[in-house]
Each structure stands twice: as C-alpha cells, then as structure tokens.
C-alpha positions in Angstrom: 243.1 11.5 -39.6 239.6 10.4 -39.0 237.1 9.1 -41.3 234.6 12.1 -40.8 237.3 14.7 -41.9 238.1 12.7 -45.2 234.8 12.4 -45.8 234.0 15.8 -45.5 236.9 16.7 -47.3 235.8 15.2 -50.3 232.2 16.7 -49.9 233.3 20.6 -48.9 236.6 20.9 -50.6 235.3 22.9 -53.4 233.5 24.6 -51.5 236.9 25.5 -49.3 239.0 25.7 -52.3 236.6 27.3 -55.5 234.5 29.6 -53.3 231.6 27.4 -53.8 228.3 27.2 -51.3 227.3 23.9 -50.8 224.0 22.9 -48.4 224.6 19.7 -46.2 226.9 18.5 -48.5 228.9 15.8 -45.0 225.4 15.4 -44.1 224.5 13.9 -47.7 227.5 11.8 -47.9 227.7 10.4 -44.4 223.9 9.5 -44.5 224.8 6.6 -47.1 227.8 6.0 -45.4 226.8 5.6 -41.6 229.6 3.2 -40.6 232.3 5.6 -42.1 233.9 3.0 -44.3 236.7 3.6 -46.3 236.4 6.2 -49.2 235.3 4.2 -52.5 236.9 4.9 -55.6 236.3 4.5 -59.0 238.6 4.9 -62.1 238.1 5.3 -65.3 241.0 5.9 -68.1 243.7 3.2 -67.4 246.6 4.4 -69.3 250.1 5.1 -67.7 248.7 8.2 -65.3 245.6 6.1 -63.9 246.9 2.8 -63.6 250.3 3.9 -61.8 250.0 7.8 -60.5 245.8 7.5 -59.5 246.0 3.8 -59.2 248.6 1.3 -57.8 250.1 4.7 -56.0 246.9 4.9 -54.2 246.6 1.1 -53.8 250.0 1.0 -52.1 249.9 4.0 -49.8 246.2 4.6 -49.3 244.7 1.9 -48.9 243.9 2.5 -45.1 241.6 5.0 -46.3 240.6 4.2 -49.9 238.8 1.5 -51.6 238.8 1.0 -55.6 235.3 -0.6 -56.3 235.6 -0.4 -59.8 237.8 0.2 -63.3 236.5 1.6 -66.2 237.9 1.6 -70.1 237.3 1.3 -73.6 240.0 -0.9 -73.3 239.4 -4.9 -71.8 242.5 -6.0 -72.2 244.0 -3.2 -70.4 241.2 -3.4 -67.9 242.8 -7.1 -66.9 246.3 -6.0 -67.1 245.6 -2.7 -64.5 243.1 -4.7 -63.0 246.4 -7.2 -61.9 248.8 -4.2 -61.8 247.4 -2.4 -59.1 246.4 -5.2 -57.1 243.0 -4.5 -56.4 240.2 -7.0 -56.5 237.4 -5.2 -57.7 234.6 -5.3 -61.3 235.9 -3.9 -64.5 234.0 -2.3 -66.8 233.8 -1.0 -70.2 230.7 0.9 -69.2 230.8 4.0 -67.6 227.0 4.4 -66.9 227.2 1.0 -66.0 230.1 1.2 -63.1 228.5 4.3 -61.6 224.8 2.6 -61.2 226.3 -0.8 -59.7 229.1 0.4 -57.6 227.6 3.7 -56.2 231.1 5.3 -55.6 231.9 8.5 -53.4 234.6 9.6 -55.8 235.4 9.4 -59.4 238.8 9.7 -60.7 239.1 10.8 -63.9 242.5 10.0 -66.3 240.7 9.4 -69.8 242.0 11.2 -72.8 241.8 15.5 -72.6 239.3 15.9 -74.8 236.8 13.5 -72.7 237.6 14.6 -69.2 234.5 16.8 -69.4 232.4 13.6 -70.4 233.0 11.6 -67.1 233.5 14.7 -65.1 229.8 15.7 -65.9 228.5 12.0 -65.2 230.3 11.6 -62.1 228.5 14.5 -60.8 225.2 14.0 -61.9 225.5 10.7 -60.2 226.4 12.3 -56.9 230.0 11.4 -56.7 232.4 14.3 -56.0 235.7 13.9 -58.9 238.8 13.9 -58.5 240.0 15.0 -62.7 243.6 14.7 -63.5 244.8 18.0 -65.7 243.9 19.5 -67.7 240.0 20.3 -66.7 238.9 20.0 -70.4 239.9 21.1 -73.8 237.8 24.2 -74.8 235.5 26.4 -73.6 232.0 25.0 -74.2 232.9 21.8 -72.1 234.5 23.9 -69.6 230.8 25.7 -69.6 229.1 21.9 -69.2 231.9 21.4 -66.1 230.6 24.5 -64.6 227.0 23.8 -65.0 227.3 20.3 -63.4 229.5 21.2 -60.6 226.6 23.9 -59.5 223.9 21.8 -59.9 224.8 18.7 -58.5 225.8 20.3 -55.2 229.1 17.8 -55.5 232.8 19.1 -55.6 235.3 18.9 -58.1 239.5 18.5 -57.3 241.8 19.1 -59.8 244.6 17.6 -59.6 247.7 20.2 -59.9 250.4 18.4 -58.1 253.1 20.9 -59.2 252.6 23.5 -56.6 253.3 21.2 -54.2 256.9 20.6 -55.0 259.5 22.0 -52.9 261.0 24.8 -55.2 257.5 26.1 -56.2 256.5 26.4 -52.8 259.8 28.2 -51.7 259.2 30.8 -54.6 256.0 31.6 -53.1 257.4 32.0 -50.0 259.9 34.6 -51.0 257.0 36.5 -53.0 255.2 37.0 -50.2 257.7 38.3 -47.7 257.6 40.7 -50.3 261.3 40.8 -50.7 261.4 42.2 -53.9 258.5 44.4 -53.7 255.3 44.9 -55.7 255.7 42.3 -59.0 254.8 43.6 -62.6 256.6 40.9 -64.7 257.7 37.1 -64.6 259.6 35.7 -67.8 258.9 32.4 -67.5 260.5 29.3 -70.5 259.6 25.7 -70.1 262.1 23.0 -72.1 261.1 19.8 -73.2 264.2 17.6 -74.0 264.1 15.8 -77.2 262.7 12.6 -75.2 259.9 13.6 -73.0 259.2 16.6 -75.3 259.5 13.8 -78.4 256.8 11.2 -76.8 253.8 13.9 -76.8 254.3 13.7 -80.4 254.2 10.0 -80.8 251.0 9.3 -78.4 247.4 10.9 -78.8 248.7 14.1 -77.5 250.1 15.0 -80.8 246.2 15.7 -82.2 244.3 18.5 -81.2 241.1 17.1 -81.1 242.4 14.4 -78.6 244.5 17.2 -75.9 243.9 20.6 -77.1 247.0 21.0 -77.9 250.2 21.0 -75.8 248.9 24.5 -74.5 246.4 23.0 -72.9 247.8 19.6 -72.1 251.0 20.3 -71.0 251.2 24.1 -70.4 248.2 23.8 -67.8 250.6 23.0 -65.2 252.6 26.0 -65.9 249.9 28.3 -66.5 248.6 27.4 -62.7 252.1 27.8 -61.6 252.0 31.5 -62.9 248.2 32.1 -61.5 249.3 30.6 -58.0 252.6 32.7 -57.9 251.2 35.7 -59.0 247.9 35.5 -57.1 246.1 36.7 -59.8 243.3 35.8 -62.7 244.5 36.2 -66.4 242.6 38.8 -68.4 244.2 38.7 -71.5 246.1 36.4 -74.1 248.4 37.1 -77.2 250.3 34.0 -78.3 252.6 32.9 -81.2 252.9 28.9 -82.7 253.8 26.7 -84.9 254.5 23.1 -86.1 258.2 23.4 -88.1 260.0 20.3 -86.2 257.7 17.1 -85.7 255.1 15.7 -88.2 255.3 16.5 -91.6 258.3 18.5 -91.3 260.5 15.2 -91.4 261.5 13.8 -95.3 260.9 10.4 -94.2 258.1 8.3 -91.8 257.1 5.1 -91.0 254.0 3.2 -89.7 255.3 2.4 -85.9 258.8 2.3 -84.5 258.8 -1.3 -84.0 258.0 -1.6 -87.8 259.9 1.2 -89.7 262.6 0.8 -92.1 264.5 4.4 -90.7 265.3 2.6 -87.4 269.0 3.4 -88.5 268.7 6.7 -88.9 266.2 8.2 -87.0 267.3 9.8 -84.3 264.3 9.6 -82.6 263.3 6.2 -83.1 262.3 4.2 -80.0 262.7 0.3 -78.9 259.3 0.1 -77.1 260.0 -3.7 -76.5 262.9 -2.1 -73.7 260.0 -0.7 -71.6 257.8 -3.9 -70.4 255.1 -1.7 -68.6 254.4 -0.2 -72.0 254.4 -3.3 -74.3 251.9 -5.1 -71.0 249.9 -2.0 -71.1 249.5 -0.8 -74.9 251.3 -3.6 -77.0 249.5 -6.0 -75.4 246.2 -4.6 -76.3 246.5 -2.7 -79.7 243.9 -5.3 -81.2 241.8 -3.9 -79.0 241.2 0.0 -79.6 243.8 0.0 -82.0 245.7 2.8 -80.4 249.6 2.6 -81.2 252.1 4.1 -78.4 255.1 3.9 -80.3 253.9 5.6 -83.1 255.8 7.7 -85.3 256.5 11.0 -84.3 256.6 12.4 -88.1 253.5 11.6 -89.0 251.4 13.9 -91.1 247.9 13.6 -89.0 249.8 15.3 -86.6 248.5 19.0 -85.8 249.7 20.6 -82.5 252.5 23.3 -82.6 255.9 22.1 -81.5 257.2 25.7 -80.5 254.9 28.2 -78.7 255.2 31.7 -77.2 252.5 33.5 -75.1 252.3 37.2 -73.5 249.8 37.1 -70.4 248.2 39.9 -68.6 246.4 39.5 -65.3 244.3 41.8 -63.2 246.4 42.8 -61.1 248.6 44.4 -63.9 251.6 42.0 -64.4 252.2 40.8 -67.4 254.3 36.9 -68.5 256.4 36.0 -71.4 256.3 32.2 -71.7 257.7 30.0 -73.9 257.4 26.0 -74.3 260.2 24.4 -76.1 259.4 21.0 -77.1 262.6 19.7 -78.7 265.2 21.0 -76.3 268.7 19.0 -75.1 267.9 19.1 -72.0 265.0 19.2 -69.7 264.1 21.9 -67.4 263.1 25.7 -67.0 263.8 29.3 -65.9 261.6 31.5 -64.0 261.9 35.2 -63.0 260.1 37.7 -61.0 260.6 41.8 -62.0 259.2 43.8 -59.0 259.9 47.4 -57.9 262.9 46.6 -55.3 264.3 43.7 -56.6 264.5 40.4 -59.4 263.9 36.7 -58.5 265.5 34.7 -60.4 265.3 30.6 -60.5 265.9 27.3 -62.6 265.5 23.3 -62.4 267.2 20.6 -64.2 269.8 23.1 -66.1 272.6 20.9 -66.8 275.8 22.9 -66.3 274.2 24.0 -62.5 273.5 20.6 -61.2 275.9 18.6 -59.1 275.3 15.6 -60.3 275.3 14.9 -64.4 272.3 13.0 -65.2 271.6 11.7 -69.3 268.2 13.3 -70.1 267.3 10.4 -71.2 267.3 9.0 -68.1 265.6 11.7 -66.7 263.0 11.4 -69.0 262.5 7.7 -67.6 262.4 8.7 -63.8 259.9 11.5 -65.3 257.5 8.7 -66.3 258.1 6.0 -64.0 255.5 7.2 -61.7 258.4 6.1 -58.7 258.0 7.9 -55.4 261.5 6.4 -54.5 262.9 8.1 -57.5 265.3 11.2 -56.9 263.7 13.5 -59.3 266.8 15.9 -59.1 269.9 16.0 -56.6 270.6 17.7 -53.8 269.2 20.8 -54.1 267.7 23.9 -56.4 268.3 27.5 -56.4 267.2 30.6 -56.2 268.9 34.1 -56.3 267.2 37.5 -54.9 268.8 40.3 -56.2 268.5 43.9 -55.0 267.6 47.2 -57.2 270.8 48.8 -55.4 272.3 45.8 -53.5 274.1 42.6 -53.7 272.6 39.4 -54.8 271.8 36.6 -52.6 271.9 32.7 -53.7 269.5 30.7 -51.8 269.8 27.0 -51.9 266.4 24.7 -51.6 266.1 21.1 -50.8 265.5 19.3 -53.9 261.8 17.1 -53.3 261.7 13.5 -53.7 259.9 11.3 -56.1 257.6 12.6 -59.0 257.2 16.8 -60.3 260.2 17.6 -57.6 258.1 16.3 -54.8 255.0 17.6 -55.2 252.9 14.1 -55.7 253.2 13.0 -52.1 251.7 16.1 -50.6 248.9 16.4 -53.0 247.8 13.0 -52.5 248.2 13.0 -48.8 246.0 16.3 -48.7 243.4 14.3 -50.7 243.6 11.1 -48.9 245.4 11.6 -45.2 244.5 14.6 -44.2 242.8 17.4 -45.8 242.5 19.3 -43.1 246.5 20.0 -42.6 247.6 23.6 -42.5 247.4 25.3 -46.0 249.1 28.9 -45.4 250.2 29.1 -49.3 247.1 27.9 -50.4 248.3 24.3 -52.6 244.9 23.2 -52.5 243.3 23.5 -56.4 239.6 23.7 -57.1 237.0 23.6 -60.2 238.0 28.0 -60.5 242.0 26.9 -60.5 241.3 24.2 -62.9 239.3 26.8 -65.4 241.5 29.3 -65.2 244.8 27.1 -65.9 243.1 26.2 -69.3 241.6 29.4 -70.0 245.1 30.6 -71.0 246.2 27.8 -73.0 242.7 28.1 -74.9 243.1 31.8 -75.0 246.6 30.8 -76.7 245.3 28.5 -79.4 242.1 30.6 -80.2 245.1 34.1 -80.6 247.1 31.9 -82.8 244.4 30.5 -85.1 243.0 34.3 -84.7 246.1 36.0 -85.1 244.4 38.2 -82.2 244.6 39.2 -78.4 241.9 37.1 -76.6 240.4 38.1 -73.5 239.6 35.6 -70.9 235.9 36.7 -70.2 235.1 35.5 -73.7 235.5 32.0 -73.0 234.3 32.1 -69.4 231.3 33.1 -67.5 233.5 33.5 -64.5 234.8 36.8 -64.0 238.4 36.9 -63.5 239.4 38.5 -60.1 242.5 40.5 -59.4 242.8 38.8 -56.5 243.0 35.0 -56.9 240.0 33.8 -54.9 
C-alpha cells in the first residue's frame, strides 16, 4: 500500500465513512509532508488499551508505516514504563498542548479516561491532526456537541475505533441479513453477559464512577449498541431503559481499602492477587504515588455509582425495535443474538459454555480477554448460527472462529487504518465520527430514561438527525 493512499486515508476517511465534505483535505496533509514519510503518531492515555492495543500492537506490526513521535500522561512514571514497553524511542510528555506544538503529529490517538476523550479529541483537531479515539466517543451529550463542532470546523477527520464489527461472526451475521434470508427484520433480542471476572474488574477500576465512563452503558455497551446500528442499518430514534446497582458497591456487608491490603482476602470471593499479573503491578502498582489511582481496588466500595444490571428497549427508523440486556455478574462470558423477520428467525451465540468444543475456565478467558495477544485463540474452532424458516426446517451454520482479540476483529481494523484503507468494504466495517455518536446516543439515551424514568428520543441529545437508512 502506498504512502499517498494512507495518507489520504487518514485525511478523507471521514469524509468516506461520516458523509462529511472536506476541501483539499491530501492536498493539506501531503504539503507538510512532501517526502511521504511514515504516518506520525501521537498517544496520549497510557493505560492497558494505549500502551498494548494502540501502542506496542502498532509498534510491532506497523511500524513500516507508522511512527510514534510522542506519549502523553498525567502519569510519569507510566510514561517511562510504556515509554520502555512499546519500544519506541520517542519524547514523553505530561503536557498535551505541549506534545501537539513540538511534535506536529498527523494523527492523534486518543485512550485517556471516557469522560476526557472529548478533551484531546477537540485539541487534536484544532491543531490539525486527524484522531484516531478509542470507544466510546464521549460520555454525554454536550461534549458529543463540542466533538461535532470541532470535527466541522477543523476540516480534519475523526476514526472511531469499533473493532467489533470486524470479527468474523459479526461479519457473517451481516452477511445472512442481507441475502435477506429471513425477510424484512422488525425485532432483534439481543443479551450481553459479563462473567463475574471481566464483568467484576469494571467495578474495581475508574469505570465503576459515572463521572469517569458514563456508565457501563456508555462504556461498555457502545460496542453493542454499534453492533445493533451496523446490523440493522438503521439510526436509533428512541430509548426506554431499566437499571440498577443491587450486586457491587455498597450492596456487599463488608469492604476493604485495596485487595492487596484487605482483611476479607479469605472470604471474598472476588478478591484479586494483583502481584500475579506483572504488567499490571509495572504499569499501575508501580506508579500509584503518582496520580494515586488504585487498580486493584475494591469492588464494594460505596463511591461506586454505575448500575450492575441494565435493560434497554430500542426503536430505530426503520421500525425495528431491540430488547437488550447487559449482565455484569454472569458465570460465564458471552452473548445471544436474534433476528425476527417476516420469513424467518436468526438465531446466534459466542462463548456459551455447554456449545463450545473445547471447555475453557472463564477465568482464563477473562485473561486472554485482556491480554491484548493477537496470538491468542479467542474461542475454538468455530461459532454458530441457525436460520430457521416461518414453515420450514432449520439450518445450523457453522463460522470460523477469528483469531486474537474481540473474535478477530482487531487485525482487520488496524490493517484498514494502517495497511490499507483502500481494501474492499462491501459490508461497510469502516466507523466514522456519525457511527461513533450514534453508538453513545443510546447508552446516554439509557442513563437519562433511567434517571428520568422516561422514553428518550435521540434528537434530544443530538443535532444530527437520525436517518432510517444508516448513512
């Protein structure tokens, strides 16, 4: 892949993508890059997803095509540590203003905490860098506003980075929805479990306060709620939702301060021995004294304020209307999806235990979750799917399980950003600044219907008008 068709991938994707209309934008970019050097990156938020998924990832299998020219954190002891990890040889900085006016990047990736996404998304622009944000976009609906703003006014491009539609069983499911197979869809049902390790760790990190990641709504159900909008090719109009806090947090009769300090170790069923996991005691442990944040910290809490159980009813222009539900203290890790149209039902599942060939601990596969390891097998063999008939048999379809991280769906979205953005798209993966709004929309929608105990309509949060077709 040339260096002209990255390059003006990064300037025109939104434009491809979001439905934007950009003047000149290759024109502007390869004017202050005449010799069509590498892409050059900058980071900022080195925690577990930007030092290992946006960072030594990158380093390792991009580097061809990519440059890191600078780190950024509140953090300078984990500045060193990533700084080492990744193996880049490039100026750290705790200094975001500061980076951006001595390095000059073309991109900024952005992996900081929710709730300042919109902070360094906003900057990056005005500077005239195209981002690259990890999800989700923001937390609410007035920085969301500021995103928009900044993204038209800069003439630069926003990417969000929604990995999941990548994966090999999404992708099939898309695939049978449009050979139209089981005719026009009006419903999905759609239930997300977190197992009580993966679902448990939200709880013990900043993720467990709302004014940090919007709730797990936002935070985590982003991914799903993009899922649903890709699949269905259609804008949400409308949100009812149900939630509630009854498990983690105060719930519990007893707490401590940390894991590694509290006098339930014995009987806590949830306690964990951070000092087993050496990436997280070099990359938070190590540097508490610094920002003071805690990674092992205990899950029962009072401060904490998100709901642990959530249910939400969707309708979308086109007419079809979702029931989702997020679990987040489940045995085992996975989900069920299914599809009511006019001919027919599709029906499909990951990471149910009693239809996998091969048993796997959910611990473990909470580990592989997080380690960020493209060599990982993120689930054997293969996935399913069964199409059933109104007045006809069923049929079982089986689908290549993906390797490595979100069942396969990292390596393609990366490549697309990096390799070659210019490869075939016929089921449209590629997510833009109007994917990334939309995706939160519904989880904010959520929050504001259960705080509201009311049905909220999308076009109250957003000046973009939600289209039946997804543009």
């Amino acid at each position: 892949m040339s260096t002209f068709n990255r390059r003006k991938f990064i300037s025109r994707s939104g434009a491809a993508i979001a439905g934007s209309v950009v003047a000149n934008p290759v024109s502007s970019l390869m004017a202050k890059t005449p010799n069509l050097a590498k892409i050059r990156l900058v980071l900022v938020g080195t925690g577990i997803r930007g030092s290992g998924f946006w960072g030594k990832r990158v380093v390792d299998q991009y580097s061809d095509y990519v440059e890191f020219v600078g780190l950024c954190d509140i953090n300078p002891g984990r500045l060193e540590f990533v700084k080492k990890f990744m193996g880049v040889d490039c100026p750290t900085f705790t200094d975001f203003d500061e980076m951006m006016k001595k390095t000059n990047p073309d991109m900024v990736i952005v992996t900081t905490v929710d709730a300042t996404h919109h902070e360094f998304i906003v900057k990056g622009l005005n500077y005239g860098a195209d981002v690259l944000t990890e999800k989700p976009l923001t937390t609410d609906e007035d920085k969301c506003a500021e995103i928009l703003k900044a993204e038209k006014e800069s003439g630069k491009q926003l990417i969000v980075g929604f990995n999941y539609r990548y994966a090999t069983l999404p992708t099939k499911l898309k695939e049978i929805l449009l050979s139209n197979e089981i005719g026009k869809v009006t419903s999905v049902d759609f239930n997300w479990y977190l197992n009580v390790y993966h679902g448990a760790s939200y709880f013990r990190r900043w993720h467990g306060l709302r004014d940090k990641g919007g709730t797990l709504l936002v935070h985590k159900a982003t991914h799903h709620f993009d899922l649903l909008n890709w699949l269905i090719d259609s804008d949400p109009v409308e949100v009812y939702a149900y939630g509630s806090l009854e498990h983690y947090g105060k719930n519990n009769p007893f707490r401590g301060d940390k894991c590694r300090t509290c006098p339930h170790k014995e009987k806590c069923k949830f306690y964990w021995d951070i000092t087993g996991d050496q990436m997280a005691m070099d990359l938070y442990v190590a540097n508490e004294n610094y920002d003071g944040y805690i990674r092992d910290n205990c899950l029962w809490r009072e401060e904490i304020d998100i709901y642990d159980k959530m249910a939400v009813q969707i309708k979308y222009a086109n007419n079809v209307q979702v029931s989702y539900s997020l679990t987040t203290y489940s045995p085992y890790e996975g989900w069920r999806i299914a599809f009511n149209g006019f001919n027919g039902r599709l029906d499909s599942w990951e990471g149910i235990p009693w239809r996998r060939e091969e048993k796997i601990t959910q611990a473990e596969l909470h580990a592989k979750e997080m380690s960020q390891n493209e060599h990982e097998e993120s689930s054997p063999n293969y996935e399913e799917a069964v199409i059933m008939e109104n007045f006809g048999d069923y049929k079982k379809i089986q689908i290549h399980a993906g390797r490595g991280g979100h069942g396969g769906g990292d390596k393609p979205l990366q490549d697309r950003i990096f390799v070659d953005p210019d490869m075939p798209d016929p089921f449209r993966h590629a997510a833009g600044i109007r994917d990334g709004v939309m995706s939160i929309m519904i989880g904010i929608a959520a929050r504001k219907s259960i705080e509201e105990q009311r049905p909220v309509r999308i076009e109250e949060l957003t000046s973009l008008k939600p289209s039946e077709k997804r543009l």
